[in-house]
Each structure stands twice: as structure tokens, then as C-alpha cells.
N, C-alpha and C positions, 0 to 999 in steps of 0.2 A: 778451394778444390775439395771434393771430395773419394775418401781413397775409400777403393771395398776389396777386401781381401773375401775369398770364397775356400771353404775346406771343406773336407767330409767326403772327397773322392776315394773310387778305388776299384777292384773289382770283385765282383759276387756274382752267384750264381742265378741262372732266371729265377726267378719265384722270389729272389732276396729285395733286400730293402738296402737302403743307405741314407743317412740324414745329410743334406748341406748346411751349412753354415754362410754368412756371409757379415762380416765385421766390418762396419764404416767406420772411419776417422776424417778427422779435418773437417766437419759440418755436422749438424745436427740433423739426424736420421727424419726428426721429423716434419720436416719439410717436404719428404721424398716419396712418391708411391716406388716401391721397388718391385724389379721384376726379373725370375729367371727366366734364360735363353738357352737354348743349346745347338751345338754345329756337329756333324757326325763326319766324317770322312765323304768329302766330295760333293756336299750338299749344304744346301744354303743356311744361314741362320735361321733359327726360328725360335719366337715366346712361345714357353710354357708354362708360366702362372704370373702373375701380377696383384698387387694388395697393396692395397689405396694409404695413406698418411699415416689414417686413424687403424685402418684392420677394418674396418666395416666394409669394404668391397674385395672383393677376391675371383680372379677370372681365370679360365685353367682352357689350355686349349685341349682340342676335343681327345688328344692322343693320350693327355694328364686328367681329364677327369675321371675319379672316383678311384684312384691309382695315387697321387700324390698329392700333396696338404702342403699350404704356404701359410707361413703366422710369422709374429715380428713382437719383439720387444723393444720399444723406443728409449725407455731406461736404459738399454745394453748396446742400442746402436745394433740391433741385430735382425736377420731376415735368415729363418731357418726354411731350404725344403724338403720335407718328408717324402721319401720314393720308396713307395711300394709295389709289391707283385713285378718284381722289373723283367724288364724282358729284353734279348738280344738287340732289339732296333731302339730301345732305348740308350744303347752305347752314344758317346759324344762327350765334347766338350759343354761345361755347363756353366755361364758363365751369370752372375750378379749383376745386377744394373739399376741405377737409379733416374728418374724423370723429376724435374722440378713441380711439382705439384700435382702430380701424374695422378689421375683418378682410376685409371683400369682399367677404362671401359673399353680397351682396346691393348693389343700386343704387337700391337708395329713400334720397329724397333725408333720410329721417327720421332717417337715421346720420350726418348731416353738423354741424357746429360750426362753420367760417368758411368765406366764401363771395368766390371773386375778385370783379371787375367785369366780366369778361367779354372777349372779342375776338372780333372779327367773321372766320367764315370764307365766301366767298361761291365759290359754285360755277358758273359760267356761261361758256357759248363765244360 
């Protein structure tokens, strides 16, 4: 099994930033494309970034592009996401996940195989 622990939550104000973290154990990260999710109050899941085995693929959906950066060190077993310029509707839970040999090319959550618990990022001035 593989566990993902996700940290770096919290609250800031619009225009701020916040980095996630997200630390695997129990499996070698590099088997895994990993991908954050996030759920806001009342509204359904949904992917906003994904990055393939290697890092050579990276997909952001349209709300996360040019706003926030996914990168991974496999040495460390880790999947950081970088959230810039944030903004109130960016509030939600944001949670880590892994897909067995997950390429990217795609953010449905039907490519995924373990699932963080989540960390709260709140956006409010």
C-alpha cells in the first residue's frame, strides 16, 4: 500500500501563495504519476495538476494554469504544489493522489489508486 501524507495548508490572502507537500511511504514513488485534487464546499471533486513517473509530463487544468507549478523529487518520495496569485474560489480541500503508472494525460479521478486525507487551503481577506 501506498500512504501519502499532504501538508502546506492554510490560510492567506487573495494574491498569496502556499506550497503543498505531499510525502509517500510504503511504495516507491516511482512507479506513480501523481496528481492534485481539490473539493470546495458543496461541489464535486475535481484534478488540478498531474506529473507523469519521470516529471516529463505535467497537466494543469484550465483554473491551475499559469497560477500553480507541480514538480516531484523521487529521491524524497515527494510531489510538491506550488499555488500562486490564489484567489477566494480557490478555497477547498486539496488532496494528493497516486495512479499506477498514471501518464497524465488525463485528470479523471478513475486513474487514481491511493488517495491522501487531504489539507485544507482557505483563501480569504
Amino acid at each position: 500500500q501506498l500512504q501519502l501524507v499532504e501538508s502546506g495548508g492554510g490560510l492567506v490572502r487573495p494574491g498569496g501563495s502556499l506550497s503543498l507537500s505531499c510525502v509517500a511511504s510504503g511504495l516507491s514513488l516511482d512507479n506513480y504519476g501523481v496528481a492534485w485534487f481539490r473539493q470546495a464546499p458543496g461541489k464535486e471533486r475535481e484534478g488540478v495538476s498531474c506529473i507523469s513517473r519521470s516529471g516529463a509530463n505535467t497537466m494543469y487544468a484550465d483554473s491551475a494554469k499559469g497560477r500553480f507549478t507541480i514538480s516531484r523529487d523521487n529521491a524524497k518520495n515527494t510531489v510538491w504544489l506550488q499555488l500562486n496569485s490564489l484567489r477566494p474560489e480557490d478555497t477547498a480541500v486539496y488532496f494528493c493522489a497516486a495512479g499506477y503508472r498514471h501518464t497524465c494525460y488525463s485528470l479523471l479521478a478513475s486513474y487514481i489508486d491511493f488517495w491522501g486525507q487531504g489539507t485544507q487551503v482557505a483563501v480569504s481577506s
